[in-house]
C-alpha positions as a Python dict, from the first residue, in 0.01 Angstrom:
ca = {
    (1, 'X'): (0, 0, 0),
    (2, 'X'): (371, 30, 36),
    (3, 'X'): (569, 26, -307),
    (4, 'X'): (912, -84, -269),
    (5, 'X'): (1149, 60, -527),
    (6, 'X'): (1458, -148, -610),
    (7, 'X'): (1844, 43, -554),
    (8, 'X'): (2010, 119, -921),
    (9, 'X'): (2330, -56, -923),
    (10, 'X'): (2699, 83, -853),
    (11, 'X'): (2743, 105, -1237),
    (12, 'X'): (2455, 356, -1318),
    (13, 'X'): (2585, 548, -1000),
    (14, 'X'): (2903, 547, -1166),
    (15, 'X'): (2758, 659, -1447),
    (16, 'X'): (2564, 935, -1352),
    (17, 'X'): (2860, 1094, -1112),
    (18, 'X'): (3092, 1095, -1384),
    (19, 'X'): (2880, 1260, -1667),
    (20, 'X'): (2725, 1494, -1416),
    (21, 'X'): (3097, 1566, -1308),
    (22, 'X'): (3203, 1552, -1659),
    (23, 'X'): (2840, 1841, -1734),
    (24, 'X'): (2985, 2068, -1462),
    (25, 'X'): (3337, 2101, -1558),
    (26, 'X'): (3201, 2158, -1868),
    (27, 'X'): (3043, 2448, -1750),
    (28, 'X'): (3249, 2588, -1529),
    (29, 'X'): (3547, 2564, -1795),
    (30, 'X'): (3350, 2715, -2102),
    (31, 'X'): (3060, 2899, -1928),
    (32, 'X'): (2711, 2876, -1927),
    (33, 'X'): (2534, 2968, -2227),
    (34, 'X'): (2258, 2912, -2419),
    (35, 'X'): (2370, 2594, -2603),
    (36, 'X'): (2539, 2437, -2256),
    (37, 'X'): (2257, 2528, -2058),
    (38, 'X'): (1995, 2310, -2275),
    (39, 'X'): (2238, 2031, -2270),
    (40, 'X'): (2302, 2060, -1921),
    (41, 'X'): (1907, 1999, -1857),
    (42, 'X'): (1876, 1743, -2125),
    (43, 'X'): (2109, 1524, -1991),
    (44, 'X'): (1980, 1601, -1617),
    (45, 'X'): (1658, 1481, -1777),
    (46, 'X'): (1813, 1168, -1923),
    (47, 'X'): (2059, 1086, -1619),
    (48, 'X'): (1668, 1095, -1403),
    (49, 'X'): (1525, 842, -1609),
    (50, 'X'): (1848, 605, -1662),
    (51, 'X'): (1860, 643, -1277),
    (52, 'X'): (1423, 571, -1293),
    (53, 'X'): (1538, 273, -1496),
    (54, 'X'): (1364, 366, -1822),
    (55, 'X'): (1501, 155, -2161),
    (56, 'X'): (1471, 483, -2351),
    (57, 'X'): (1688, 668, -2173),
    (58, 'X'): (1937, 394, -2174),
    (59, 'X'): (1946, 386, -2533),
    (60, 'X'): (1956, 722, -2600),
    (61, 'X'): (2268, 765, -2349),
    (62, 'X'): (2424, 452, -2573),
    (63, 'X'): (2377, 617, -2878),
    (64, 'X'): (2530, 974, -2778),
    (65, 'X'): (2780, 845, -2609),
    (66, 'X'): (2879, 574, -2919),
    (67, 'X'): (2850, 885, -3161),
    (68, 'X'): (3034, 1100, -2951),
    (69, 'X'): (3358, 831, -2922),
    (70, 'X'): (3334, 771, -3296),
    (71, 'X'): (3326, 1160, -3404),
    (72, 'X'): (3647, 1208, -3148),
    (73, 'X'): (3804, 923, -3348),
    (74, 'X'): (3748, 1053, -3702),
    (75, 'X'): (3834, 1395, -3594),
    (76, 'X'): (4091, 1334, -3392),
    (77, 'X'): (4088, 1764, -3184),
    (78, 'X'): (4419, 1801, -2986),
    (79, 'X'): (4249, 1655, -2649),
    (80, 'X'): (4126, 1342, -2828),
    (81, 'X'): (4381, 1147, -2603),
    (82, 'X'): (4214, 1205, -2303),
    (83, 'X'): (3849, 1142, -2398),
    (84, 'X'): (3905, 849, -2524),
    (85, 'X'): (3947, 620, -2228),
    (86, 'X'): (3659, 866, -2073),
    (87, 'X'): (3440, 762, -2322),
    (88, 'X'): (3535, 402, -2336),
    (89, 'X'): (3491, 379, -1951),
    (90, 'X'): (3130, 538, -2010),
    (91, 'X'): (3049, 322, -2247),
    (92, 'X'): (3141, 9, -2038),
    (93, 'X'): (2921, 108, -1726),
    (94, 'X'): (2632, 151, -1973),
    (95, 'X'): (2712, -181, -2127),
    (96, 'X'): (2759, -389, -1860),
    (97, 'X'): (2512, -652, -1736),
    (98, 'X'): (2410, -475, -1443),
    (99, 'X'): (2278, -155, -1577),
    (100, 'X'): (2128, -381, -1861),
    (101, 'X'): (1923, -592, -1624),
    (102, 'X'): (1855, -299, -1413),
    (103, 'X'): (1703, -120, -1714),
    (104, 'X'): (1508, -436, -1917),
    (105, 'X'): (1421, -574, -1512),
    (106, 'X'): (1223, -222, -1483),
    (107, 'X'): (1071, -179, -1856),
    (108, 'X'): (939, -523, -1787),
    (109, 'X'): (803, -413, -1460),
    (110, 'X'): (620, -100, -1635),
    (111, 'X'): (502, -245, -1903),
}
Protein backbone atom coordinates (compact mmCIF):
# COMPACT_ATOMS: atom_id res chain seq x y z
CA UNK A 1 0.00 0.00 0.00
CA UNK A 2 1.22 3.33 -1.19
CA UNK A 3 1.39 6.11 1.62
CA UNK A 4 1.19 9.47 0.27
CA UNK A 5 2.95 12.07 2.38
CA UNK A 6 1.62 15.65 2.14
CA UNK A 7 4.45 18.71 0.95
CA UNK A 8 5.30 21.09 4.18
CA UNK A 9 4.37 24.48 3.18
CA UNK A 10 6.67 27.46 1.82
CA UNK A 11 6.69 28.85 5.44
CA UNK A 12 8.34 25.83 7.26
CA UNK A 13 10.78 25.78 4.16
CA UNK A 14 11.41 29.22 4.99
CA UNK A 15 11.91 28.36 8.19
CA UNK A 16 14.18 25.70 8.13
CA UNK A 17 16.63 27.50 5.34
CA UNK A 18 16.98 30.40 7.40
CA UNK A 19 17.84 28.81 10.85
CA UNK A 20 19.93 26.19 9.15
CA UNK A 21 21.61 29.24 7.31
CA UNK A 22 21.45 31.20 10.40
CA UNK A 23 23.31 27.37 12.40
CA UNK A 24 26.07 27.52 9.76
CA UNK A 25 27.17 31.02 9.88
CA UNK A 26 27.14 30.45 13.27
CA UNK A 27 29.65 28.02 12.91
CA UNK A 28 31.68 29.07 10.50
CA UNK A 29 31.96 32.63 12.31
CA UNK A 30 32.70 31.27 15.94
CA UNK A 31 33.92 27.70 15.22
CA UNK A 32 32.85 24.46 16.01
CA UNK A 33 33.06 23.39 19.45
CA UNK A 34 31.70 21.43 21.88
CA UNK A 35 28.75 23.65 22.93
CA UNK A 36 27.92 24.66 18.98
CA UNK A 37 28.27 21.28 17.88
CA UNK A 38 25.35 19.86 20.29
CA UNK A 39 23.25 22.73 19.27
CA UNK A 40 23.97 22.34 15.80
CA UNK A 41 22.47 18.60 16.05
CA UNK A 42 19.70 19.56 18.34
CA UNK A 43 18.27 21.87 16.19
CA UNK A 44 18.99 19.49 13.01
CA UNK A 45 16.92 17.15 15.15
CA UNK A 46 14.16 19.66 15.75
CA UNK A 47 14.20 21.34 12.12
CA UNK A 48 13.51 17.07 11.00
CA UNK A 49 10.55 16.82 12.96
CA UNK A 50 9.01 20.50 12.37
CA UNK A 51 9.72 19.51 8.69
CA UNK A 52 7.94 15.59 9.80
CA UNK A 53 5.17 17.86 11.06
CA UNK A 54 5.40 16.89 14.74
CA UNK A 55 3.42 19.53 17.37
CA UNK A 56 6.36 19.05 19.72
CA UNK A 57 8.82 20.22 17.75
CA UNK A 58 6.77 23.15 16.78
CA UNK A 59 6.43 24.21 20.20
CA UNK A 60 9.65 23.76 21.28
CA UNK A 61 11.02 25.94 18.19
CA UNK A 62 8.20 28.66 19.53
CA UNK A 63 9.43 28.68 22.80
CA UNK A 64 13.33 29.09 21.97
CA UNK A 65 12.83 31.27 19.56
CA UNK A 66 10.21 33.60 21.92
CA UNK A 67 12.95 33.31 24.75
CA UNK A 68 15.64 34.02 22.60
CA UNK A 69 13.85 37.56 21.16
CA UNK A 70 12.91 38.46 24.73
CA UNK A 71 16.56 37.85 26.33
CA UNK A 72 18.01 40.08 23.17
CA UNK A 73 15.48 42.69 24.30
CA UNK A 74 16.32 42.84 28.03
CA UNK A 75 19.91 42.62 27.26
CA UNK A 76 20.11 44.63 24.62
CA UNK A 77 24.43 43.12 23.22
CA UNK A 78 25.75 45.63 20.58
CA UNK A 79 24.19 43.45 17.55
CA UNK A 80 20.73 43.44 19.12
CA UNK A 81 19.64 45.65 16.08
CA UNK A 82 20.04 43.16 13.68
CA UNK A 83 18.46 40.12 15.38
CA UNK A 84 15.67 41.60 16.05
CA UNK A 85 13.79 41.70 12.78
CA UNK A 86 15.60 38.06 12.33
CA UNK A 87 13.86 36.88 15.10
CA UNK A 88 10.60 38.59 14.51
CA UNK A 89 10.58 37.19 10.88
CA UNK A 90 11.19 33.62 12.54
CA UNK A 91 8.72 33.95 14.71
CA UNK A 92 6.08 34.93 12.04
CA UNK A 93 6.75 31.82 9.71
CA UNK A 94 6.27 29.67 12.83
CA UNK A 95 3.13 31.54 13.66
CA UNK A 96 1.44 31.72 10.69
CA UNK A 97 -1.59 29.62 9.72
CA UNK A 98 0.11 27.51 7.40
CA UNK A 99 2.77 25.94 9.46
CA UNK A 100 -0.01 25.77 12.23
CA UNK A 101 -2.36 23.67 10.15
CA UNK A 102 0.49 21.84 8.70
CA UNK A 103 1.61 20.83 12.20
CA UNK A 104 -2.08 20.21 14.18
CA UNK A 105 -3.31 18.61 10.31
CA UNK A 106 -0.36 15.92 11.00
CA UNK A 107 -0.62 15.39 15.00
CA UNK A 108 -4.20 14.71 14.18
CA UNK A 109 -3.21 12.32 11.52
CA UNK A 110 -0.77 10.40 14.07
CA UNK A 111 -2.67 10.31 16.73
Amino acid sequence: MRVLRRRPPLTVIAYVALTASIAVATLVYWGRDTRSSIGAVLLAVVLLGLLRGLLFAWVFLIVVEASFFLGVLTNRPAWWWWVVPVKLALVALLLSRPTWRYVRRRDAAIA
